[in-house]
C-alpha positions in Angstrom: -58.1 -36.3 68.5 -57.2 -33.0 66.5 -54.3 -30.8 67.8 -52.8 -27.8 67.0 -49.7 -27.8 65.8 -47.3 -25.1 66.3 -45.6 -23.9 63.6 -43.7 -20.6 64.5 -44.0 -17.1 63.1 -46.0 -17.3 59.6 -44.0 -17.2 56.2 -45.8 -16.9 52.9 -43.0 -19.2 51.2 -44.2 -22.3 54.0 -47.3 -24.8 53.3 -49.7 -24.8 56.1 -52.1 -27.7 56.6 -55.3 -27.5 58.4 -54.5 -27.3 62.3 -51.1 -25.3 61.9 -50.7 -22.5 64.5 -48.6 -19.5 63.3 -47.9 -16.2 64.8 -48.3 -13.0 62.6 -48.8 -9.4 63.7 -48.7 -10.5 67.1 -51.3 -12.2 67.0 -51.8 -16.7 67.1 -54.0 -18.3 64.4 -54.9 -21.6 63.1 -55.5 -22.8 60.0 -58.7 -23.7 59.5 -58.6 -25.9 56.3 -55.4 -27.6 54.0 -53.8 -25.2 52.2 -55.3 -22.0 53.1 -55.0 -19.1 51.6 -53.9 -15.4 52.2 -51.9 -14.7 55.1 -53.2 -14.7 58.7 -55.7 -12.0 59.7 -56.9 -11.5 56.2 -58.6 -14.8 54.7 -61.1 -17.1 56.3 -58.9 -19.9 56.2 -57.4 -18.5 59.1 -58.9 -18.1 62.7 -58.0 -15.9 65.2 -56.8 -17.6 68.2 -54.9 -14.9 70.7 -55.1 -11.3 69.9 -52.2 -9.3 70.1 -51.9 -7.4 73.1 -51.5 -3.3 73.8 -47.6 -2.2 73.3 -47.5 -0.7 77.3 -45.6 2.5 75.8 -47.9 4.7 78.4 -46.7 2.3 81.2 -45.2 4.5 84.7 -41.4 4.3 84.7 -40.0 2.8 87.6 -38.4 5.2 90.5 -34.8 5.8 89.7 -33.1 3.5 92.5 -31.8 5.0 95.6 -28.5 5.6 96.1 -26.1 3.1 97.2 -24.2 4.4 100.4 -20.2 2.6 101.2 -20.3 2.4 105.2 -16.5 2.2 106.2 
């Protein structure tokens, strides 16, 4: 049974074989044959997997937290 194998962020200097899963971009591909080519995102011998996510810069800021208050 086939199975991805995870192989951490890409590197152009590694050797990938068909099934590999690498991160890039911040986005998860897999190889899709031995060997492939180009990095991840811009060859077909890579598939897209998970796409990266928005950043959440706009996100609302928590409330500043209240006060702490020493009872004697």
């Amino acid at each position: 049974m086939p199975a991805v194998i995870d192989r951490g962020v890409y590197r152009d200097t590694e050797a990938y074989a068909k099934g590999d899963g690498v991160t890039w971009g911040g986005s998860y591909f897999i190889a899709q044959k031995q060997a492939p080519e180009g990095k991840p995102g811009e060859s077909d011998s890579w598939r897209l997997a998970v796409k990266r996510g928005r950043d959440g810069k706009d996100a609302p800021q928590p409330a500043a937290p209240a006060k702490l208050v020493r009872l004697a």
